[in-house]
N, C-alpha and C positions, 0 to 999 in steps of 0.2 A: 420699325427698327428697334424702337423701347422695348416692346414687349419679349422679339427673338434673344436681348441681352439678360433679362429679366427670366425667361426660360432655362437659358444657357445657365442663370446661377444659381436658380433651382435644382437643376438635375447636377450638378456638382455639388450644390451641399446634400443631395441627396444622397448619392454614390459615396460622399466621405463619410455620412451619417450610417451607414450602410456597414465602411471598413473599421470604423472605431467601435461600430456595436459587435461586428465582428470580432474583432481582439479580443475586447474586454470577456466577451461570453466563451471566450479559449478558458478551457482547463486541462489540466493532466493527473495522471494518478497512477503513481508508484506501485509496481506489483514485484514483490520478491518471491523467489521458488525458491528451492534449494532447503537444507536444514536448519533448523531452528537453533540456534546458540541459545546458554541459558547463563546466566546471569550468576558471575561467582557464587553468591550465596544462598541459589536458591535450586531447591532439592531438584533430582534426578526423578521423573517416573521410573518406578520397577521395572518395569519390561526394556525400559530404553536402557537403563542400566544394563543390565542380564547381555541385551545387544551387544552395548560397547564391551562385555568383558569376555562374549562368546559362552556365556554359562548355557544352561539348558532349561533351568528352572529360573523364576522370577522371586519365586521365594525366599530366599537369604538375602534380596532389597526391598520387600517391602518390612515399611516399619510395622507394623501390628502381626508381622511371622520372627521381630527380633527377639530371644530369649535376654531374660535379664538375669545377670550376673551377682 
């Protein structure tokens, strides 16, 4: 009769030893789709430029095609 209780509380701490290492090893990981916002002060790629204003050429946003004044 010792040993069947002695079993019994074995295989119960083994099955919670089981659910808590289970938890613990849970992870999740955030995946965003969608378009990239960019950060008030920080520049624009040309092309993505040219995009948002419907131009055709990408050249009047990049900076090394700006004439200086």
């Amino acid at each position: 009769m010792q040993t069947s209780k002695i079993t019994r509380i074995a295989v119960v701490a083994l099955v919670l030893l089981f659910l808590v290492l289970s938890v613990i090893s849970c992870s999740t990981h955030v995946h965003t789709h969608g378009h990239h916002h960019h950060a008030p002060g920080k520049k624009i790629p040309p092309g993505q430029a040219k995009k948002m204003n419907g131009d055709q050429s990408a050249k009047a946003y990049a900076p090394g095609q700006q004439k200086k004044r």
